[in-house]
C-alpha positions in Angstrom: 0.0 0.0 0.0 1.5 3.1 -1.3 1.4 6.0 1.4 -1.1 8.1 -0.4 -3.3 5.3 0.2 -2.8 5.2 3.7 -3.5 8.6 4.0 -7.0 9.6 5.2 -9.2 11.3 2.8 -9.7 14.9 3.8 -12.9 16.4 2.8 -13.2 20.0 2.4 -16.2 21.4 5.4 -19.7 22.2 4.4 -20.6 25.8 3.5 -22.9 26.9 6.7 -23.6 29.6 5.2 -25.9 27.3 2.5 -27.2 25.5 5.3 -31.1 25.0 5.5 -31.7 27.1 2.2 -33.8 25.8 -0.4 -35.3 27.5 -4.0 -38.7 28.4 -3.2 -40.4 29.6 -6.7 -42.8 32.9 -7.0 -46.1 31.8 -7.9 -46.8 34.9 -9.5 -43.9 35.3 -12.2 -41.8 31.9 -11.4 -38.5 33.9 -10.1 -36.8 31.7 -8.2 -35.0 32.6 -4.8 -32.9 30.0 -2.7 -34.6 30.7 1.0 -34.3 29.5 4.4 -36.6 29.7 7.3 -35.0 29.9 11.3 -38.2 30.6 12.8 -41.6 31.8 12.1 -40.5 35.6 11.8 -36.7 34.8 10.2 -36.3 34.1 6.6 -33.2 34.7 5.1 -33.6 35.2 1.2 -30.6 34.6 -1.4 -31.5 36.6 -4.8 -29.1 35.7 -7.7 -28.6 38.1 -10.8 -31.4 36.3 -12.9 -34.1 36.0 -10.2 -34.1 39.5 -9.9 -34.6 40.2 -13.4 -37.3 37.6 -13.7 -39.2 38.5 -10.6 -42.0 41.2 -11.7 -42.6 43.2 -8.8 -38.7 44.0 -8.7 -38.9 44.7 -12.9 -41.8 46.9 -12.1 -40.2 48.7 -8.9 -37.2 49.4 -11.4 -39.1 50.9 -13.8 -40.4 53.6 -11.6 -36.8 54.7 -10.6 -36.1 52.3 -7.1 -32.7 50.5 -7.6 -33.3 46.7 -7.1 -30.8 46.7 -4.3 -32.5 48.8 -1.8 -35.8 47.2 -2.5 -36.6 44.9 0.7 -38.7 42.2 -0.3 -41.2 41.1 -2.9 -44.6 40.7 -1.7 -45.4 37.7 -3.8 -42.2 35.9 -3.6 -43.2 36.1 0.1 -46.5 34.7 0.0 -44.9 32.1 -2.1 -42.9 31.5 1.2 -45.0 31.1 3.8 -47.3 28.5 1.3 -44.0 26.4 1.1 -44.0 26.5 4.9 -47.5 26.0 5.4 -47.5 23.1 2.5 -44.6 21.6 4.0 -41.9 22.0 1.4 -40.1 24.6 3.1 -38.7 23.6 7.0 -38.5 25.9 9.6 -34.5 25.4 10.8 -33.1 26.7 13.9 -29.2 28.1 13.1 
C-alpha cells in the first residue's frame, strides 16, 4: 500500500452559510430565490442576478426609478414562502 493510500481522505467542510436554504419559486412570475426559514419571523432570502430580473414586482419597482438593491422584499415571492411552509416543502430550521 502506497502511502497516499494510507493517508486519510480529507474532505473539504460544508458551507454553513448554504445550510437549510432551499429554492422556493414565486407563484406569480416563477422567479426563483434560494430561501431558508429559522423561525416563524426569520427568513433569510438569497437573490441571484437572474431572479431578480425575472421576478415582476422588482422589474416593475425598477421601472419607476427604485434601484433593485434597496428594495426589501417582494410581496409575492413572500406569499410564495410562507405557502411552502405551510405546505410543507419549506422547513422551519433553527441556526
Amino acid at each position: 500500500m502506497s502511502e497516499a493510500e494510507r493517508l486519510p481522505t480529507l474532505h473539504p467542510p460544508a458551507d454553513e452559510r448554504e445550510a437549510g436554504f432551499r429554492p422556493v419559486e414565486c407563484e406569480r412570475c416563477g422567479a426563483t430565490a434560494m430561501v431558508a426559514k429559522f423561525s416563524p419571523q426569520h427568513t433569510s432570502v438569497q437573490w441571484s442576478f437572474e431572479s431578480v430580473r425575472a421576478c415582476a414586482e422588482f422589474s416593475a419597482r425598477a421601472a419607476a426609478g427604485e434601484q433593485t438593491a434597496l428594495i426589501d422584499t417582494c410581496s409575492s415571492l413572500r406569499g410564495s414562502i410562507d405557502r411552502a411552509v405551510r405546505e410543507g416543502r419549506l422547513e422551519i430550521l433553527p441556526p
